[in-house]
C-alpha positions as CSV (number, residue, x, y, z in Angstrom):
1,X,-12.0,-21.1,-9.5
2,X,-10.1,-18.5,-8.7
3,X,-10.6,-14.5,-9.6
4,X,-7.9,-12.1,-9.7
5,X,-10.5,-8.8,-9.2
6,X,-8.1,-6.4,-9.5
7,X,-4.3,-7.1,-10.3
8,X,-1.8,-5.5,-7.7
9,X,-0.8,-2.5,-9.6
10,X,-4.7,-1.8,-10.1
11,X,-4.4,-2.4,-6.0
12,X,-1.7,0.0,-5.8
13,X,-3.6,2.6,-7.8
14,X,-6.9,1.7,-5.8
15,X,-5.2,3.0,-2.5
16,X,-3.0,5.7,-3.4
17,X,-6.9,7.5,-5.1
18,X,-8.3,6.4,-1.7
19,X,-5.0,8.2,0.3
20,X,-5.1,11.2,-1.7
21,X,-8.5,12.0,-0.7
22,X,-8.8,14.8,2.1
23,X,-10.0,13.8,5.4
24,X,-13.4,15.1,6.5
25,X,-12.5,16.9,9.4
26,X,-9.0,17.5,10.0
27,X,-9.6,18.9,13.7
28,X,-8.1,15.1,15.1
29,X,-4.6,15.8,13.1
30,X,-1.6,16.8,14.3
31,X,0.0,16.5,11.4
32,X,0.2,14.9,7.4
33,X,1.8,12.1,8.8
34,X,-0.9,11.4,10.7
35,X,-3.7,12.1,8.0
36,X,-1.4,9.8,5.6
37,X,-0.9,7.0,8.4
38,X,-5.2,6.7,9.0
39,X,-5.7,7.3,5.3
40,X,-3.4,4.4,4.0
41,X,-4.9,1.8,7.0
42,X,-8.3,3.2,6.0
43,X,-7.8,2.5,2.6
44,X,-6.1,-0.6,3.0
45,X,-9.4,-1.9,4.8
46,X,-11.8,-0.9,2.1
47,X,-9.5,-2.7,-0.3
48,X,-9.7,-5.9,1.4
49,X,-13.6,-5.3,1.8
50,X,-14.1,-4.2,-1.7
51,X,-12.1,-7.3,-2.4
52,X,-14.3,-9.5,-0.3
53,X,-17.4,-8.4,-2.1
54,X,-16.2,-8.4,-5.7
55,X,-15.0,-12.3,-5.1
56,X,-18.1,-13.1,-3.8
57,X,-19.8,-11.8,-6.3
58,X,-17.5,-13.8,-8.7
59,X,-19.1,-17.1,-7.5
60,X,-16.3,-17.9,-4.8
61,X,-17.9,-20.4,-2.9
62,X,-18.3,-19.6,0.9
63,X,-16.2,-16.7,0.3
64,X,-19.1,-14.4,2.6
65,X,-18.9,-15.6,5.7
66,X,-15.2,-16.8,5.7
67,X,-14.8,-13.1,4.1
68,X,-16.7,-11.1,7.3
69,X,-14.8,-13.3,9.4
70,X,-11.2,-12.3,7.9
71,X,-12.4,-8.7,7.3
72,X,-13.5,-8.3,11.2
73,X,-10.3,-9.7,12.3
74,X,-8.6,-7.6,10.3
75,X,-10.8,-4.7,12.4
76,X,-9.7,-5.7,15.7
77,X,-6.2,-6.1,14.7
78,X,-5.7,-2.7,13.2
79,X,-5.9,-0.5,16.9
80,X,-3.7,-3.5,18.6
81,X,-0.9,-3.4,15.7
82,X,-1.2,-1.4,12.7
83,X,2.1,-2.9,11.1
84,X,0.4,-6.2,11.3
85,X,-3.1,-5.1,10.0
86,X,-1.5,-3.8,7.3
87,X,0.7,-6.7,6.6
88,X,-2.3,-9.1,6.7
89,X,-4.3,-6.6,4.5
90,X,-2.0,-6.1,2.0
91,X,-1.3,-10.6,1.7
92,X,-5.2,-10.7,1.1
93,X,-5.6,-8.2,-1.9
94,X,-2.5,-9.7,-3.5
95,X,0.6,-7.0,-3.0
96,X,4.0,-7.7,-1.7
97,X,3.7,-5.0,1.0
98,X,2.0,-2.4,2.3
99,X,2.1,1.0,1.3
100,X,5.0,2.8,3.5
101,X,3.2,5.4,6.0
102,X,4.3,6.0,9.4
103,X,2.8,3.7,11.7
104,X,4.3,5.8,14.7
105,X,2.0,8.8,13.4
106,X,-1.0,6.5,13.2
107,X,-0.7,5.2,16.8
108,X,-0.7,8.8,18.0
109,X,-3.4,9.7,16.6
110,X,-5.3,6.7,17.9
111,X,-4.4,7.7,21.4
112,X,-5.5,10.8,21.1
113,X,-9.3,9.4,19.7
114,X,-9.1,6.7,22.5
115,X,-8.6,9.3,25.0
116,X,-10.9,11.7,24.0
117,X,-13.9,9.4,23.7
């Protein structure tokens, strides 16, 4: 059986509360396409992880492990190719598309944490 946790629009709702939330520290931004670009990726992971967890809890069977696995390949992708990630991330909580943000922004900002670590 499956469970629809959340419908898309609910999704869609979901991410755009996560996005609008300030960023902790903002001294890694260059600019609000850059806060939007890691605040649409970041929420597009904890809506595939929230999803995750609410199905298992729903009695999905297996759903756990097969879950970790999809949500930590999901992970790795996300540095490599952002468009991808949130391709893939979008498909697995049930939207069309990802939410438009500027992936250009988002890889820039990833350098710059990559090279400053």
């Amino acid at each position: 059986m499956t469970t629809r946790v959340r419908t898309p629009a609910q999704w869609v709702a979901w991410i755009d509360g996560w996005r609008a939330r300030p960023p902790r520290d903002l001294s890694g931004y260059r600019s609000e396409a850059e806060i939007d670009a890691v605040a649409t990726l970041d929420a597009l992971l904890a809506a595939v992880a929230e999803y995750l967890v609410l199905l298992g809890h729903n009695g999905e069977p297996g759903l756990q492990w097969l879950g970790g696995v999809a949500l930590e390949a999901l992970r790795d992708l996300r540095p490599r190719n952002p468009r991808a990630f949130a391709e893939h991330a979008a498909h697995v909580i049930g939207l069309p598309m990802p939410p438009a943000t500027d992936y250009r922004a988002y890889e820039a900002w990833r350098k710059r944490q990559e090279a400053s670590q």
